[in-house]
C-alpha positions, 0 to 999 in steps of 0.5 A: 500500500502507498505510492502507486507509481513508486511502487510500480517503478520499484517492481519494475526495476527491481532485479528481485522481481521476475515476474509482474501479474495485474489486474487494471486498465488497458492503459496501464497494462501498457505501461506496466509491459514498457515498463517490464522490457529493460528488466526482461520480466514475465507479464501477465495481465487481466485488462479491461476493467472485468472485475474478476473474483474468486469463489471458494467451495464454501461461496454463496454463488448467487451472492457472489455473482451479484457482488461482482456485477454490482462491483464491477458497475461501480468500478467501469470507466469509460 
């Protein structure tokens, strides 16, 4: 937690750090894989703005769908 941009700098200049996974926006996504070329890490990233979850065994289904779509209405930007 803190400094977004200090921390996303940190990660990617970082020789410690061999790979980046991220959920965010298209145009993050961008600039997280530029970032990640001069250190030659592994990206993987979710873009989009999907909202996604995880749902253990003992989840309410329903409830859970409900939260994730209720989520992701209040998280889309255009």
């Amino acid at each position: 937690m803190g400094n977004a941009l200090e921390i996303g700098d940190a990660l990617l200049t970082s020789p410690q750090v061999c790979k980046i996974t991220f959920t965010c926006l298209t145009a993050v996504g961008k600039k997280l894989m530029a970032g990640s070329v001069e250190t030659v890490k592994k990206v993987s990233l979710e873009l989009g703005d999907n909202a996604p979850c995880i749902n253990f065994d003992d989840a309410d289904i329903d409830i859970a769908v409900k939260g994730t779509v209720k989520l992701k209405d209040e998280i889309h930007v255009d």
